[in-house]
Every structure is written in C-alpha cells, then in structure tokens.
N, C-alpha and C positions, 0 to 999 in steps of 0.2 A: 114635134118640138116641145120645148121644157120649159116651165117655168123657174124650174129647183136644178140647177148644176150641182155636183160634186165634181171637183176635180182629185182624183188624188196622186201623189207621186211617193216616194223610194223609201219616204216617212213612214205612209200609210201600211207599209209589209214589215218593216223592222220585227215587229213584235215576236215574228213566225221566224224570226232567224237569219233573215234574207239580208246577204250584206250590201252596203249603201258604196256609192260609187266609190267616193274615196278611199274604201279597204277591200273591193271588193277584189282584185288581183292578188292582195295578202290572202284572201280567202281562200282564193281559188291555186295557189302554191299551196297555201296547205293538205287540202284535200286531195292535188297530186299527190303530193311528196308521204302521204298515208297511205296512198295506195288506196283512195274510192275510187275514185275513174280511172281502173288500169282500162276498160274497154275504150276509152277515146283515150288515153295515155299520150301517143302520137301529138294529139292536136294540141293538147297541154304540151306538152315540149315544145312545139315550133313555134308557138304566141311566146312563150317565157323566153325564146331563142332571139325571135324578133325584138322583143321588150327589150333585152340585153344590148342588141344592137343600137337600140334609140338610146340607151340612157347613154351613149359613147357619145352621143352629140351635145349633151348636158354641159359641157364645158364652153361650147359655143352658143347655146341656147338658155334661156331657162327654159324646159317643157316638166311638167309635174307626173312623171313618170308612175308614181306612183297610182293615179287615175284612171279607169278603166276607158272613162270616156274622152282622155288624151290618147291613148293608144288608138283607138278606134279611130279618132278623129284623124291621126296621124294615118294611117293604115290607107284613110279614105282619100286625104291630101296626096298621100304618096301616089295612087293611083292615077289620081288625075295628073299630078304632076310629072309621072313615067319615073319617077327616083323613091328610095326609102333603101334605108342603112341596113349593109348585109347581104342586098340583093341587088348585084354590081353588073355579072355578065347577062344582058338582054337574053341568049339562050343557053343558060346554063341548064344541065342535066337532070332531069326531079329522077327519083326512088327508078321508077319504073325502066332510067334506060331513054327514055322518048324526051329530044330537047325541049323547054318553054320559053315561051315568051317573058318577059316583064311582066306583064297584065295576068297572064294565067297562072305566075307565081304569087303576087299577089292578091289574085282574088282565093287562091285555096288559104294564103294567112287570113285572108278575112272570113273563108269558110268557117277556118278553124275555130276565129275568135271567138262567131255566132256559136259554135257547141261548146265551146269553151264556158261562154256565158250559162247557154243552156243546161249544163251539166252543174255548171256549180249552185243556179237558182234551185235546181231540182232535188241536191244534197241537201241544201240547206234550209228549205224552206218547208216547217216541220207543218205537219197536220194530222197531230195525235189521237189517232181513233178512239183512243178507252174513253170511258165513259164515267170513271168514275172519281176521277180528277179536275181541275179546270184544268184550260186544254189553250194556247195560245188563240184556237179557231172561234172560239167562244167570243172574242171583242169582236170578232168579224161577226158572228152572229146575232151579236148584240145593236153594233151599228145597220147590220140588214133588215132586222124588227123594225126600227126606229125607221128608216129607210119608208120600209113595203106601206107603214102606216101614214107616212104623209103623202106615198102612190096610188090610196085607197081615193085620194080625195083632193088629189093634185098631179100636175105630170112631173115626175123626176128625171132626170137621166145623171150616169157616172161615166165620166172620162178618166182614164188612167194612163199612166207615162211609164207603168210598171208591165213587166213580161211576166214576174211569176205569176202560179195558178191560186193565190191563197183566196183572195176574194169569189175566184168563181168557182173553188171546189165548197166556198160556206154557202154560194148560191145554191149547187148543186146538194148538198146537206138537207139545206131549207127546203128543198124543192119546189125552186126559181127558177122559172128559164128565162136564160139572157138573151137579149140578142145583140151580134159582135157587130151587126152594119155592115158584112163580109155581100153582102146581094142585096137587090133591089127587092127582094118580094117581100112580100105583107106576112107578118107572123102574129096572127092575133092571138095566140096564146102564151104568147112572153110577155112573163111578168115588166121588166126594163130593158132599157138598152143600154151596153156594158160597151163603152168605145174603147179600146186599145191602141195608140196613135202610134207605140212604137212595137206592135206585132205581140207577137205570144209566144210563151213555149209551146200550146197545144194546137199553133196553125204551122201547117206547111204547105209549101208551093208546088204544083206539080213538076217534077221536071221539062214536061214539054212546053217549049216555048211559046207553042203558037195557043196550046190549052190557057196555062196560066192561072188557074183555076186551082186554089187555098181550101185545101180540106184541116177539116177542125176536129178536136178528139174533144166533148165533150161529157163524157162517162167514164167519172171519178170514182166507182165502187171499186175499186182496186186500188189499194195502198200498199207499200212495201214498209216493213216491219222491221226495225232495226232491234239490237241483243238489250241496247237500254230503252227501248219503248218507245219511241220517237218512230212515226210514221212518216213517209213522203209518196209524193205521188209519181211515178216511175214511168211518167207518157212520154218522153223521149224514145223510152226502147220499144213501147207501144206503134207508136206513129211511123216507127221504122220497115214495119210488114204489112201497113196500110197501101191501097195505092188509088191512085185520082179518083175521087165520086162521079168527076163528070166524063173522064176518055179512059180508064181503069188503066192507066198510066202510070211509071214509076215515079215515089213521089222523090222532092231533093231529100241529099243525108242530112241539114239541118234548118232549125226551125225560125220559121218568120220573124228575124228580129231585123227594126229598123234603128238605126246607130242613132244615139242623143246626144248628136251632132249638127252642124250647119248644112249637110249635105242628106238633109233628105227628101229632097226632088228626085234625085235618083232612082229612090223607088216609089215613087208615085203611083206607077200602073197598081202594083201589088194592093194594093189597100185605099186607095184616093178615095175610094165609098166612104171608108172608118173618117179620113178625113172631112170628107163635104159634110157628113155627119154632125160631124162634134161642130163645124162653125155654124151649124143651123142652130144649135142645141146654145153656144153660148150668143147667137145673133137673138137668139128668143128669152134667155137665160134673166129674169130678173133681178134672183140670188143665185149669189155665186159664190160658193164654198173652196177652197184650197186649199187641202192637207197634206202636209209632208212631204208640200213641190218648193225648192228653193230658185226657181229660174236662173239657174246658172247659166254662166256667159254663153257656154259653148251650145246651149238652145236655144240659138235665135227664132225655133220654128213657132214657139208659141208665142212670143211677141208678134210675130206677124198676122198669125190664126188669130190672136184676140182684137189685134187692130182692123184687119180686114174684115172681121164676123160683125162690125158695129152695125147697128141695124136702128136708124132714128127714131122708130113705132115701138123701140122696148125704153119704159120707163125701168133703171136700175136702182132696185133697190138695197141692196147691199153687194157689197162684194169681202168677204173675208178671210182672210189668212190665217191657218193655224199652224204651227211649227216650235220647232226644238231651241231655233237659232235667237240665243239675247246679245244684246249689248254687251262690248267688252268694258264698257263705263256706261256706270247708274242713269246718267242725264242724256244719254246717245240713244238711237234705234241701232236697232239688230240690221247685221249687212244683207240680211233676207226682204225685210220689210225697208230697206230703202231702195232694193232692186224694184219693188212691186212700187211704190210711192214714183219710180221713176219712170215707169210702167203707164201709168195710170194719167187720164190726162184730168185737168182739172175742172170737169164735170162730174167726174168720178169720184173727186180727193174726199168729197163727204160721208160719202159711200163706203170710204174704205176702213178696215176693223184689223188688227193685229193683236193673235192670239198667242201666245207662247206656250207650247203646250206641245206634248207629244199625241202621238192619233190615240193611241193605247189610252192613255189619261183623257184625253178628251172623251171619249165614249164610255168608258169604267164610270168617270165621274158626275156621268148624266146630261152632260152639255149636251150631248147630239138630241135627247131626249127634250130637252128643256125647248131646246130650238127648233125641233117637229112643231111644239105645242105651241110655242107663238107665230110659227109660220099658219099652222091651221086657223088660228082664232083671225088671220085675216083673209081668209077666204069668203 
C-alpha cells in the first residue's frame, strides 16, 4: 500500500494522440473510412451500423450519440434489457447461415466495439522511436523520472482509467517493471504497481471458461513504422498468435477492455484483483493526485471505489485535481471541479486543490517535479 496515489485518465494520453471519449468515434470513422483497419474492417462497419440504428431513437430520446461511452453503455443496457435498435428478430440469421439469439447478437456488437476500441487506440497512439527529435513519449518519461524519485524514498502507486499502452511502453523504455495486480504473487523486482481498472490493450482472456486466466503482452521492442515517422505499438496482431500461459489454450479475438460505464460488476471475475488493488492503494493513499480524469456521470464506479476504500487510520493530506476543464464564467468553477467538490465530503473540502492545466503542461512545466520535492522534504 501507497502513501502517493496518481490517478490518471483520458487527459493523461492526449499528448500521444489518443482521442478522448467525446471524438473518439469521429476517430475511429476516420481511420475506417482510410482504410487503416481494412484487417478488422467488418467490426468497424457493424458498430458504425448499430451507431446508426441508435441515433434513429434520438428523436425520442436525447442519447449523445456522438460518445463512445453512450454507445457502450447503450450496447450494455440493451443486453440486459433483451432490446437494442436494429436487432428486432430474437433468431435472426448471422453471416454464417447458423440462427442467433438476441444475446449472441449482441454480444458479438460488443465484441466488435472492444476491437473497435482497440484498434483505434493502437493507430493512434504514437510512440515515435527516433531519437533525435523530441518525441510525444518524452513527457511520459519525464513524469516517470520524477515518479521513480519519490519511489526511491516513498511508496507510490498509479491507477489509470486508460487502455492505451503509452505509459507502460515509457516504463518499459526506462526499464521499469510494472506490475498490473493481474495475480496474487509477490514480484519483488517491480519497480511500481501500474492498476488498469478498465483492462488494456495488451491483456487478453483466455477463451476457456473454466481457465479464465489474462495473459499480458509486456515486450514493447517492436514498433510499427509509419511513411511519416510516427511509430505505434502493433500488440494487437501480436497477442492474436499468443495462447493461455496457464492451459496453453486459445486466447479470445479481443482485448480486455472493461466499458466506463455503470455496469462493471459484470466483469468482476476478470480483474477484481486490479480492483481490490487500487481501493487498498487509495484506503492507504494520503496524497492523491488526479490527472486528466473528469468523473463523468456515466462512472459511477469510482464514486463508489473512492467512498467504500475510506480507511479512518489514513490521515489525508491532500487530494488534487489537475485538468483542462475552466469556467465558462470568470467568477464560477469548471463543471469538473464541481463534480469532484461534490465528490468529496466535508472532511475532505480542505484538502481539496483545483489545477487547470493539461498533463503535458503540468510535467513540461516542472510542477510534477516541484511537487516530488515538497512531498520528500516531509518524510
């Protein structure tokens, strides 16, 4: 357990390219419609197909279609509810010939969405090898320094709400080893522990049910080289020839991502470690950092995580928010910092700090640095 949380979310990747929920479906059309992912091509069409079919209920509804994690949520809702626009007869006929259920139709659109996701973090999320430019991975190495130096002399841990690989391929640069919280065993030669609450691009699940057992692709020496120089890390098509560590078993076609949505008790079994993890880490957490997470509505999960991890033997000494989002008027707070003020109860409200700033800026500018050195001077 930690005394130094970092939390970070969807802010903390911008830098690298990686689009933020609200354009992330504009993203991910475009990068169809180029023609980078003709290999999943399929799965992009029947998300963009389903999309189409929700936005027909927009006249009934307001739903913000545009948002990757309405779709999702919607996808998840429909499931439970046995209904979702488009998918009308209980056995109508898939590709192959062979009837489906409701259920088995839509969990292949939620298949899809997860590669969907997957594919488009993986195009876009640059990690430019040359060496003799600055380089997007360079803040991320910049905040890692600052990081490892207050781990030399204090316990850190970082929780993230992000799938892409940019932070743990600048780990793996540094030559850090993380650990994901994926198993019970004792890893004494890892540098931190890296929580992923909502899964990774580089975990997958083994197909078999009764295994269930999440192999990780950890060995980033391989990047793919685009014509303008922009590298990416290409562990999708990697982790496709991989099979179980523990029953050498085939693994699923896509990768452990849990929706940042209100429904994820559902996958609980999969990762519930990464979870009980991170509420020890903030039940112990003195400081507590927040970069470029906006607790959006449709996450109820960490309102809960933060309420339930309260632990009466941690005196908190700060808690702080850094982010992009100001005031649409000079005299008001940002609609970010008054979800978190609403958050927070009032043993907390002293506690609490409101940065406006982007992660990028925050670490370029020496902040993280500054704040290593006063965290140290009270040890």
């Amino acid at each position: 357990m930690s005394r130094n949380l970092f939390i970070l979310g969807a802010g903390a990747s911008a830098h690298l390219g990686t689009p933020l929920m609200n354009n992330f479906l504009e993203i991910a059309q475009a990068l169809w419609r180029k023609g980078q992912v003709d290999k999943v091509a399929d799965h992009f069409e029947k998300v963009f197909s389903a999309l189409g079919y929700l936005q027909s209920v927009r006249s009934h509804a307001k739903i913000d279609t545009g948002n990757i994690e309405t779709l999702y949520a919607a996808l998840e809702m429909g499931k439970t509810l046995g209904k979702f626009p488009g998918i009308i007869d209980p056995l109508s006929v898939s590709v192959s010939g062979v009837p489906e259920t409701f259920a088995e139709q839509i969990d292949r659109l939620i298949t899809s969405l997860r590669i969907v996701i997957g594919y488009t973090l993986q195009e876009t999320t640059v990690v430019n090898t040359e060496t003799n430019k600055a380089m997007p991975m360079d803040v991320y190495s910049d905040f890692i320094k600052d990081i490892m130096d207050l781990a030399k002399k204090d316990s850190v841990s970082i929780v993230t709400f992000n799938y892409d690989l940019g932070l743990d391929y600048a780990f793996y640069r540094n030559k850090i080893r993380i650990d994901y919280a994926l198993d019970d065993l004792s890893h004494p030669d890892v540098g931190i522990s890296y929580l992923k609450l909502h899964g990774s691009l580089n975990w997958r699940q083994c197909a078999n049910k009764i295994c269930n057992t999440i192999t990780t692709d950890t060995n980033f020496s391989h990047t793919q080289r685009y014509i303008d120089g922009h590298s990416i890390i290409p562990v999708l098509t990697r982790l496709k020839d991989r099979k179980c560590k523990h029953c050498q078993k085939e693994l699923m076609n896509e990768p452990l991502i849990v929706p940042p949505t209100w429904n994820k008790t559902a996958y609980h079994m999969n990762i519930e470690r990464v979870w009980t993890k991170a509420a020890s880490e903030l039940a112990s957490a003195e400081n507590i950092f927040i970069i470029g997470y906006s607790l959006p509505d449709t996450d109820q999960f960490f309102r809960y995580l933060y309420a339930l991890s309260y632990d009466p033997k941690t005196f908190l000494k700060r808690f702080t928010v850094i982010n992009t989002d100001s005031p649409k008027r000079e005299e008001d707070i940002s609609e970010v910092e008054r979800e978190f003020r609403k958050l927070l109860g009032s043993g907390v409200e002293e506690k609490f700090r409101y940065i406006q700033s982007s992660f990028e800026n925050y670490v370029q500018n020496g902040w993280v640095t500054r704040l290593v050195r006063d965290l140290l001077r009270e040890i």
